[in-house]
N, C-alpha and C positions, 0 to 999 in steps of 0.2 A: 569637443573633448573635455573630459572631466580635467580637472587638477590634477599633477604628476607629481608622483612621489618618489623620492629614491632613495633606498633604503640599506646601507651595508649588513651583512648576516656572516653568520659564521659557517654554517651546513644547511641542509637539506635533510629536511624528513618526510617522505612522501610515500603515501600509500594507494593501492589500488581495491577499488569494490564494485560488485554489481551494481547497477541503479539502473531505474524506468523514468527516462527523463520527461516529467509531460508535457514540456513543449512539445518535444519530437512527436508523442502518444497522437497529442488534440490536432498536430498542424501534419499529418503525417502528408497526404494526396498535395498540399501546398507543398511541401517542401521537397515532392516527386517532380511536381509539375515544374516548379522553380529551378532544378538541376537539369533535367530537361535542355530547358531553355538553354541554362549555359554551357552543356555540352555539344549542344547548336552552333556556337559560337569559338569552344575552344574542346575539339574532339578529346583532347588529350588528359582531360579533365578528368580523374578517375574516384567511384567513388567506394574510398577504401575503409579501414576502421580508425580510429582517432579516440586520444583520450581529455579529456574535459577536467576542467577541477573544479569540486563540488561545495567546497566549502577551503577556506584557508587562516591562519592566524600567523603573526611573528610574535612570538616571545623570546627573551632572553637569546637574542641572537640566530633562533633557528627561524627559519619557514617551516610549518608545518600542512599540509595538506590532502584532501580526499579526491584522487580520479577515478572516473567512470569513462568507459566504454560506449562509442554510437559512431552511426554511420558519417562519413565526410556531408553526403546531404545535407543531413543537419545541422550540422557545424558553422555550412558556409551559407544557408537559410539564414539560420541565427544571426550571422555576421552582417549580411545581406541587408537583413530588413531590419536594422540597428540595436539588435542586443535586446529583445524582446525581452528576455527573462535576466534581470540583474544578479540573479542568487549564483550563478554558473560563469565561472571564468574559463576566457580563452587564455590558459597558461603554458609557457613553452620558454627552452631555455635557450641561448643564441653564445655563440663562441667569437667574443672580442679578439679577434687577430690583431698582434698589437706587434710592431717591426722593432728594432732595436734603435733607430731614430726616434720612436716613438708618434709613426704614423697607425693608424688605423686601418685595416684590411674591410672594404664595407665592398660586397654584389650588387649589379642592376638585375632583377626580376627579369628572367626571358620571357617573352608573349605568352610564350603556352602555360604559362604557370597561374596559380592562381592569385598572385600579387604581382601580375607584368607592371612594368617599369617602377617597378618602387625599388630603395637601398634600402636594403639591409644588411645586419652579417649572418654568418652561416647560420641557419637552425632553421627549425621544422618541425609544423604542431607530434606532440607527443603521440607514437600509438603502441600498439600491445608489443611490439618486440623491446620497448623499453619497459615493460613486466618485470620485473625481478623477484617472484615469489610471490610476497603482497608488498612490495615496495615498487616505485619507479623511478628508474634511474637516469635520471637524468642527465648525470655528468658525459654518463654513456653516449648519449642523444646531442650532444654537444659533436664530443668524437666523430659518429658517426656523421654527421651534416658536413661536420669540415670535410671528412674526407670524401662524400662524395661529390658537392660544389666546388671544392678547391685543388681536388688529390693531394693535399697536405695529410702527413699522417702524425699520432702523437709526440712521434719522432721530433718534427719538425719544433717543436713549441715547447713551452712550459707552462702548465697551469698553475694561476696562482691558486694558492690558497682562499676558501671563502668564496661570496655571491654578492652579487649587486641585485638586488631586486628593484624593478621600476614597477612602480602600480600606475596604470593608465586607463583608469576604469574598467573597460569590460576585458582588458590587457593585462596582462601582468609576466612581465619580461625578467627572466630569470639568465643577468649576465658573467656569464664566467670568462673572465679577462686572461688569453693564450700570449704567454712572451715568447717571439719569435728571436734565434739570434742573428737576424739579418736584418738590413732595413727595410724599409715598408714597399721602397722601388725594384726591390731584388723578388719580393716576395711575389708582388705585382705582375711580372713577367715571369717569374714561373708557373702560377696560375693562369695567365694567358697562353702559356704555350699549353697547360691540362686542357682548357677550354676550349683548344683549335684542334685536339685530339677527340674530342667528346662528338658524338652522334647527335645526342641531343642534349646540350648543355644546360642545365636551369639558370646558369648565370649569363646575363648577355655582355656584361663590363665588369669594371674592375674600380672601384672607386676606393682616396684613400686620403684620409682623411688627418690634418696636422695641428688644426688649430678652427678655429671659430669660422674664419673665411671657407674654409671649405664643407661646411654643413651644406647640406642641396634642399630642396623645398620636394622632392621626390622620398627626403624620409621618414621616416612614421615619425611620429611625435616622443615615442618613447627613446627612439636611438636618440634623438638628436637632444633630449633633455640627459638619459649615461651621458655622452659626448662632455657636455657641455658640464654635466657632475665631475666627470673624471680630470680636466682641463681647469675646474675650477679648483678642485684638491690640490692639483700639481703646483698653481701657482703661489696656494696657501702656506705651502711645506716651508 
């Protein structure tokens, strides 16, 4: 893993465009073959549309960036075989559940998904329903992830103001911090009783997160570097 950066912003400026990605063009029978395989492995694997970003800048407090359009194949090729093409980011925006103790609301990856057993919090690569004209919204995508991992609805939370961006090399984790007004144990167990109602849950647990000691070696490197940003501001104040 590259060096992690983490970056505070003010908004989001994001737009969407055609593009003919050529990795996907040159690697197309590899990257048929290679899905293949893992839906051998994990049926439930589905391979839907997904959007990519093409290029990005921060200035003066925004992100600004370009998505394109391609199949899941691709995506998880690209991911796969370790980021082949560095010009193209895997970006996605993920919802900090944050309890009024000031615990951290973080999932265990269910099997059938395509990050089993990993923690994260709610979010999910962007696709074309987060379209909005020629913008993509992603605050939206935020929303939408919590409520259908957590059944937590906008109700529940406050959004802050602003973005956390983490740059993780081929990653770039766009986090919007939700203040919940219960504490992190209350919230915990109401998404565990969502989770025993669900057919098939994408979440297998419930992790939650208060301070340094409770980072797992199961989280991406980019949670756990926010984490460890957000923990370090607090104690600055």
């Amino acid at each position: 893993m590259t060096d992690i950066s983490v970056v505070p912003i003010d908004r989001l400026e994001l737009s969407f465009s055609s593009w003919k990605w050529p990795f996907a063009e040159k690697r197309r029978q590899d990257i048929d073959t290679h899905f293949a395989a893992l839906r051998e492995k994990t049926p439930e694997l589905w391979n839907g549309r997904v959007l990519m970003l093409r290029d990005f800048a921060i200035t003066s407090g925004t992100f600004r960036g370009r998505f394109f359009e391609k199949d899941f194949a691709s995506f998880i090729a690209w991911r796969d075989w370790g980021f082949p093409d560095p010009t193209v980011k895997n970006c996605f925006a993920m919802g900090a559940l944050r309890g009024s103790d000031g615990g951290f609301i973080l999932g265990l990856m269910a099997p059938h998904t395509a990050n089993a057993d990993k923690i994260y919090f709610p979010a999910g690569t962007p696709d074309p329903d987060d379209i909005v004209g020629e913008t993509v919204d992603l605050a939206g995508s935020v929303t939408r992830e919590v409520l259908e991992e957590t059944g937590l609805t906008a109700s529940d939370f406050a959004a802050e103001s602003g973005w956390i961006v983490v740059l993780a090399g081929a990653r770039i984790a766009l986090m919007k911090i939700l203040n919940a007004p219960v504490p992190a144990a209350g919230l915990r167990i109401r998404i565990l009783d969502h989770l025993a109602r669900e057919d098939q849950p994408e979440l297998a647990g419930i992790h939650v997160a208060h301070g340094p000691g409770d980072l797992d070696p199961r989280m991406p490197p980019f949670v756990t570097a926010f984490l460890s940003y957000i923990w370090r501001q607090g104690r600055e104040r």
